[in-house]
N, C-alpha and C positions, 0 to 999 in steps of 0.2 A: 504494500500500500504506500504511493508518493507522500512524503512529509519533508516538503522542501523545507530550507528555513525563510524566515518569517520576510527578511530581506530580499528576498525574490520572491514574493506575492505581490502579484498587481496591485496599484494602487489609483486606476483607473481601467472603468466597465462599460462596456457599453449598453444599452437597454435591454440590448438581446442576450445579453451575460449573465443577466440576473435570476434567468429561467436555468440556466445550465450550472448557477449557483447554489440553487434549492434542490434542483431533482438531482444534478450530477455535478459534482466541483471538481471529478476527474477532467472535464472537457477543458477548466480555466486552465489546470496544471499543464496539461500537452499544448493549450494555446498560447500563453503565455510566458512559463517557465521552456518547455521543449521547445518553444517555438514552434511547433508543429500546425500545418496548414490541412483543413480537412481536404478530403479528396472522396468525391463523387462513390456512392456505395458499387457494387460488380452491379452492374444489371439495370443502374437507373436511368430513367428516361431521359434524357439530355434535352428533347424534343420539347419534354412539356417546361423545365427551365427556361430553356430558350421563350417559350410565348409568357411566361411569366415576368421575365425581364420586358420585353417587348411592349405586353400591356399597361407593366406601369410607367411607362414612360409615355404609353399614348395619353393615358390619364393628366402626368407632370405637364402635359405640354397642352391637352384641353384644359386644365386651368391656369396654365398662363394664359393664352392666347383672350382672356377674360369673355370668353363668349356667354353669350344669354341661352341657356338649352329650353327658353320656353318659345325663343323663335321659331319660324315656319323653316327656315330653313336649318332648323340645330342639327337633325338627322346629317345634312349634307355634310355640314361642318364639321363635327365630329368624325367621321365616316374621310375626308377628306388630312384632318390631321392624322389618323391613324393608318392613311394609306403613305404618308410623308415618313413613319415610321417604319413599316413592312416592306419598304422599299431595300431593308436589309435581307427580304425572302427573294430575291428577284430571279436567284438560281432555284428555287424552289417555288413556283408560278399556282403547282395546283396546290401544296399548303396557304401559299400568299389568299386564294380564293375562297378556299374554306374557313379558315382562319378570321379573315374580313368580312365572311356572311353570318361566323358566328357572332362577332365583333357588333355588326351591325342590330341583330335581334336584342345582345344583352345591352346596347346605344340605347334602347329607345326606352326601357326597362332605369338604366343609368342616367338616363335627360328630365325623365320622369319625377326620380327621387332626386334629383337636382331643383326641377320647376318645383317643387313641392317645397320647399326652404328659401326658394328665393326672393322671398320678402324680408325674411329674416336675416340673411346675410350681405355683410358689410366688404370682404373679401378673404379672395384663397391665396395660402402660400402651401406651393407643392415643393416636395423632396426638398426640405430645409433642416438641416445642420445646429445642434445645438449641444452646449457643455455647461455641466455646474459640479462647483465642488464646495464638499460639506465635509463636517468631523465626524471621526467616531471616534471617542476615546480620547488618545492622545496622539489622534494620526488624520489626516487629509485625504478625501477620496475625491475620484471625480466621474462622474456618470456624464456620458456623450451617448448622441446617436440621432437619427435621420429620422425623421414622420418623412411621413409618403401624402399629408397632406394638416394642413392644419388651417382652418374655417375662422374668421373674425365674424363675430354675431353683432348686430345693430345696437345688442343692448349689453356688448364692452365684455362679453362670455368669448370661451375657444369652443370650437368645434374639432374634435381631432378624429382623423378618418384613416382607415386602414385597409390596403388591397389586398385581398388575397385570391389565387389563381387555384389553390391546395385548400386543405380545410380549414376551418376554420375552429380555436379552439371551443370547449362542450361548456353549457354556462355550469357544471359544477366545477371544471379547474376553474373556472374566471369568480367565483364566487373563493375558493378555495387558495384563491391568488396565485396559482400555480401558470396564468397565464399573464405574467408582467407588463408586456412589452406598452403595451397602450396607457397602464396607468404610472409608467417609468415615467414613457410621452409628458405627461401628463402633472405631472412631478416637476417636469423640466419648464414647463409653461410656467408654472403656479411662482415658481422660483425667479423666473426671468431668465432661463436659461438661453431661450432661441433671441435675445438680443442683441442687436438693437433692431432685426427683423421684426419682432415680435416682442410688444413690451410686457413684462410680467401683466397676470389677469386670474382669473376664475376658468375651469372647466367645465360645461355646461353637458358634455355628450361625446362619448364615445362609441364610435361605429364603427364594423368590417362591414365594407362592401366587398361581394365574394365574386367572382366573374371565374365559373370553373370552363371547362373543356367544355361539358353541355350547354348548346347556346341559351336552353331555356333554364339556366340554373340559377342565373342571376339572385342574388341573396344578399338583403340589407337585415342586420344583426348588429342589435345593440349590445353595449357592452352589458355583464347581467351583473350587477351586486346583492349582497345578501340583504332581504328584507326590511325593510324600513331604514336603510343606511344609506348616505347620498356618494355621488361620485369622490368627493374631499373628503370624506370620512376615509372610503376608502383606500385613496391614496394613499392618505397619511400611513394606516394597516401595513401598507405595500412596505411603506420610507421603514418605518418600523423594524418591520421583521428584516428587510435588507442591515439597518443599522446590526441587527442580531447575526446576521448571517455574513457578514464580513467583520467581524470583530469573532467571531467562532472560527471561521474557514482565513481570514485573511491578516490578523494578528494574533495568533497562535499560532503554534506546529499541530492545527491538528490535522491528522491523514485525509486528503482531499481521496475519496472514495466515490468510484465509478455509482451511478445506479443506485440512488439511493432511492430517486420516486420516479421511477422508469415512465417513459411516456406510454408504452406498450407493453403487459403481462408479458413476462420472460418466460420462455419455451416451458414446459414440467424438467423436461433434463436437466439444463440450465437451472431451476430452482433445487431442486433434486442436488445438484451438486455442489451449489452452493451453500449448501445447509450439511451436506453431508461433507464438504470439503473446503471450507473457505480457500484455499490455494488454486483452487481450480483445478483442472485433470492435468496430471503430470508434472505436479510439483506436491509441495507440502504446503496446507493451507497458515493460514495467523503461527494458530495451536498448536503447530508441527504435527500435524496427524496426515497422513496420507490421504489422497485422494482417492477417490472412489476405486476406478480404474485398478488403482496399486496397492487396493487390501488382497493380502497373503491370503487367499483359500487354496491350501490343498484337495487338490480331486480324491475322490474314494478311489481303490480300488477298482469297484465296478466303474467307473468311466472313464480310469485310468485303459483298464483292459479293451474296454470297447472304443477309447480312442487309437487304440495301436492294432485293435482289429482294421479300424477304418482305413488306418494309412500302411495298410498292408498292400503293397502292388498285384498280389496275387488274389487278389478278393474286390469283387466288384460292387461298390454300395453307394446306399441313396444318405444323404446326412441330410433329417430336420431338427434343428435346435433352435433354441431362442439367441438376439443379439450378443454378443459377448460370450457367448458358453462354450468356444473353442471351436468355430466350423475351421476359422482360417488357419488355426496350430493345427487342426490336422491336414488341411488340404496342405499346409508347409512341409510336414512332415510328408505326405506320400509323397511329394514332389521331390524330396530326398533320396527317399527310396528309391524311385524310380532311376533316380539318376546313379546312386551307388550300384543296381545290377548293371548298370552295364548301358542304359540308355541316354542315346546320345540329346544335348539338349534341345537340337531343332526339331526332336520328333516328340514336342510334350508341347500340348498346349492345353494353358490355362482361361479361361474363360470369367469375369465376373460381372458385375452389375453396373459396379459403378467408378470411376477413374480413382478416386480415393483408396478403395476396397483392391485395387488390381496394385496399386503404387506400394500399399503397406505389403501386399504379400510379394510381391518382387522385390522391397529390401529389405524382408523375412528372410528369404531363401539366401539373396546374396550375402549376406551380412554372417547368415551359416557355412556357408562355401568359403569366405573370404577369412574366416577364424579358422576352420579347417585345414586351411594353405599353412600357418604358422603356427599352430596349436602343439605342445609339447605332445610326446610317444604318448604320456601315459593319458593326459586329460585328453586327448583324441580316442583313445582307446574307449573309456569309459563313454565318453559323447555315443560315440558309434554306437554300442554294447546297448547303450540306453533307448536310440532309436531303433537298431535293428529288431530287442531282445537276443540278442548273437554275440559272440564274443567273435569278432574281426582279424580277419587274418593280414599277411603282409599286404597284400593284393589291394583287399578293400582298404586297407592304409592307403597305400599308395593311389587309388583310386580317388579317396577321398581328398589327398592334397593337391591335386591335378584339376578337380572339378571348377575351381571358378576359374585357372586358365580357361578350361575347356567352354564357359560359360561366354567368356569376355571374348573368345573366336569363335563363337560361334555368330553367323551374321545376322544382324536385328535383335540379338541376344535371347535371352530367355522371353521366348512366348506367353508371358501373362498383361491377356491382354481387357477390354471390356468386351461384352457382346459386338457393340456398336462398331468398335475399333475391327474388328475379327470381320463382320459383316463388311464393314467400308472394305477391307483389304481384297474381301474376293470378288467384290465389285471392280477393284482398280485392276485385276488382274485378269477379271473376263468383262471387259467393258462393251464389246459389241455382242454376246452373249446374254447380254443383259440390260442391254438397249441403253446405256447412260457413255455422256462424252466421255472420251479419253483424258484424261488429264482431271477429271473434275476435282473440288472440295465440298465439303460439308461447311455450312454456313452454324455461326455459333448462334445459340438463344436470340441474343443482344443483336445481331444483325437478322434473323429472319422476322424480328420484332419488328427492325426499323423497315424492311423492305415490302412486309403488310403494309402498314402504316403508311407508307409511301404510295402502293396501289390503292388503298382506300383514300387514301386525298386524291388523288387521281381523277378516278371514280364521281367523289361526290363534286371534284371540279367541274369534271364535262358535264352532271347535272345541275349546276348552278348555270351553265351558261349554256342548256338546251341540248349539248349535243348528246349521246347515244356512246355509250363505251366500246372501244374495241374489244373484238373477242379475245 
C-alpha cells in the first residue's frame, strides 16, 4: 500500500480530484506522486471520446456566438456552428452525417431548454478557468478546474451547467456527495474563484445537460440534494468533508488505498480475494498471509493417483474438474510424458480455450524442460521417478537433459496453441481449399468493432440523404 511522505502530496486539486479523493486516493498517488498519465482502458471506444470532445465545444462556441435559441432561425444557427466544428470529420463524411442528424434532433430538444430560461438570464460564460486556495490546518491548498459553462441570472445568482455525452451520475451519489464535481464548481463561484471573469455571487442551480449517442436521449437533470437542504448548504457538506479528507489522505502518511468506494461492484473473485488475501494473488497480503492461489493443500492420495492415471500416455481420458483443481498440472505432466518416451515435439499438439490458459501451460512445460537441462544427477532422478512413478534409467536421463534443446529446434516450437490459433493455421495453409485469401489476418475485437460501426454510419448516411445502400 503507497505511503509516500507527506512532502510529496499535492497541495493542489483539481475539481475532478476530489471524486478520486473519497472513493480512490490511489488514482492522486500515481497522478501526482508517479507522475503517471492514465491511458485509455484495452477495448475502449475512442469513437465515442472523440464526439464527446466535439460536442462540447459545439456547445463552448453556441454560447459565445450569444445567439437567441428562441429565434426562427436558432435551428439553423446552431446546426451551422456545429457543422464549423465537424468539419474535423471530413475524412469520415458518413459519421460527419449521422452525427449532425443526431446533433440536430437533440438542437431543438437543447434551444428549447434554453428559450425556456431566457428571460431569466443575464449571460453565459462557457469552458472558463478558475483557482482558489484555502487552509486546512497548518497548510495551503488550492482547488482549480474548468465549468463547461457557467449562467449569470438577472437576479445577480450563477447558473452552472454540465455536459455530459456518458452518464450521468444517480441522485443517491449526488445526495451522498460522492459526485463533487459540480458542487466543487460551485465552491469556486461562491468564493470568487473564476475572477475577474466572474465576480464572486450565490449558486442558484445546478444542471447536467446529457446529449448521449441516442439522438432522442437528450436529458436535462438537476443537480439532487438531500431533503429540505439548499444548494449552499450543500456545498458547504462538500468544503467540509474535503477539508477532512485532505488533512487524513494529504497531511498525514496515511496509505492512499486503491478502491475504497468503487464506482462499480468489484467482480465476486476480486472480493473473494481481497478478503481472503489482502496482497492480492501472488504475493503476500498486509498480514503476510498468502494469497489464495498459494495456500499449501496437499492432494489425497486418491487424486494424487488419478492424476498420474490421467497423465499417463498410455491411457486415453476425458478430464472434468472445476477451475483451479489441477486440469493444467496434469495436461503439463502428460505433455512430459509424452515427450520422455521418445516423442518428438512437433508431433504433440496442444489445444486450449483461451491465449492466457495456452501461454501459462507452455511456460509450464518449458520452464520443466529448461531445469531439466541443469538439474543435479540426483534431484533429476527423483523429479523423473516422481513423474514417471519409475525409477529412470541413463537413457531417460539423458533424454531428459536434451529435451528443451530438442524443444527450442524444433520449428514454431512447442504446439500449444488456442482452438482459434490451431483453426486460423489450417486455414493459412489450405487457403483455396477453403475459399479464404491467401495471405489473410484475423481482425482483433477493437477493430471488427470499429469496422461495424463504420458500415452502420455508412448505412444510416445514404439514409439520411435518400439514397439506397449498396449490397
Amino acid at each position: 500500500m503507497p505511503n509516500p511522505p507527506v512532502n510529496l502530496r499535492p497541495r493542489s486539486l483539481t475539481v475532478t480530484d476530489i471524486e478520486k479523493l473519497v472513493r480512490s486516493p490511489y488514482e492522486l498517488y500515481a497522478k501526482y506522486v508517479l507522475r503517471l498519465l492514465p491511458i485509455d482502458a484495452l477495448g475502449a471506444d475512442a469513437d465515442l471520446s472523440e464526439r464527446g470532445t466535439l460536442i462540447h465545444k459545439v456547445m463552448a462556441n453556441w454560447a459565445e456566438s450569444g445567439s437567441d435559441p428562441a429565434a426562427p432561425d436558432a435551428l439553423e444557427t446552431f446546426l451551422t456552428i456545429a457543422d464549423g466544428v465537424f468539419i474535423r470529420l471530413e475524412t469520415l463524411p458518413a459519421r460527419r452525417a449521422v452525427w449532425r442528424h443526431r446533433l440536430a434532433v437533440q438542437g431543438e430538444n437543447f434551444l428549447a431548454f434554453e428559450a425556456g430560461r431566457a428571460a431569466r438570464l443575464a449571460w453565459r460564460k462557457p469552458e472558463i478557468d478558475g483557482s482558489w486556495s484555502f487552509p486546512v490546518e497548518d497548510a495551503h491548498f488550492t482547488l482549480r478546474g474548468r465549468a463547461d459553462r457557467i449562467d449569470r441570472m438577472k437576479d445577480g445568482s450563477y447558473e452552472i451547467l454540465d455536459f455530459k455525452t456518458g452518464s450521468v451520475p444517480t441522485p443517491a451519489e449526488m445526495k451522498q456527495l460522492l459526485a463533487p464535481q459540480l458542487l466543487a464548481e460551485a465552491k469556486l463561484v461562491a468564493e470568487g474563484g473564476f475572477a475577474p471573469d466572474l465576480p464572486a455571487g450565490p449558486v442558484s442551480a445546478l444542471t447536467y445537460l446529457r446529449l448521449p449517442a441516442d439522438p432522442m436521449g437528450f436529458e436535462q437533470k438537476p443537480f439532487t440534494v438531500e431533503k429540505g437542504a439548499s444548494i449552499e448548504e450543500t456545498v458547504e457538506a462538500l468544503f467540509a468533508r474535503l477539508q477532512r479528507s485532505l488533512a487524513t489522505y494529504m497531511l498525514r502518511e496515511t496509505p492512499l488505498a486503491p478502491d475504497i468506494l468503487p464506482k462499480k461492484k468489484p467482480h465476486l473473485c476480486r472480493r473473494l480475494r481481497s478478503f481472503v488475501a489482502p496482497g492480492g494473488m501472488g504475493g503476500r497480503g498486509r498480514g503476510g498471509g498468502r494469497a489464495m492461489s498459494e495456500r499449501p493443500v496437499a492432494p489425497t492420495p486418491e487424486i494424487t493417483r488419478r492424476q498420474t492415471d490421467a497423465a499417463d500416455p498410455e491411457n486415453t481420458v476425458w478430464v472434468s474438474a472445476n477451475a483451479g483443481s489441477g486440469k493444467t498440472h496434469v495436461l503439463t505432466q502428460r505433455v512430459l510424458r509424452l515427450l520422455l518416451t521418445g516423442v518428438s515435439p512437433a508431433e504433440i499438439l496442444c489445444l486450449t480455450y483461451t491465449k492466457a490458459a495456452a501461454a501459462e501451460m507452455r511456460a509450464r512445460v518449458t520452464s520443466r524442460l529448461g531445469a531439466w537441462a541443469v538439474s543435479a544427477e540426483d534431484a533429476l532422478s527423483q523429479e523423473l521417478q516422481k513423474l514417471t512413478g519409475l525409477r529412470p534409467d541413463a537413457a531417460t536421463h539423458h533424454r531428459a537433459r536434451t529435451l528443451f534443446a530438442h524443444a527450442l529446434d524444433t520449428p514454431g516450437g512447442l504446439k500449444i496453441n488456442t482452438i482459434h490459433a490451431f483453426c486460423e493455421s489450417v486455414l493459412h495453409r489450405f487457403p483455396l481449399e477453403a475459399g479464404v485469401p491467401f495471405g489473410f489476418t484475423v481482425i482483433e475485437d477493437a477493430e471488427r468493432e470499429r469496422l461495424i460501426r463504420l458500415a452502420r454510419e455508412k448505412v444510416l448516411a445514404s439514409g439520411l440523404g435518400g439514397k439506397r445502400s449498396g449490397g
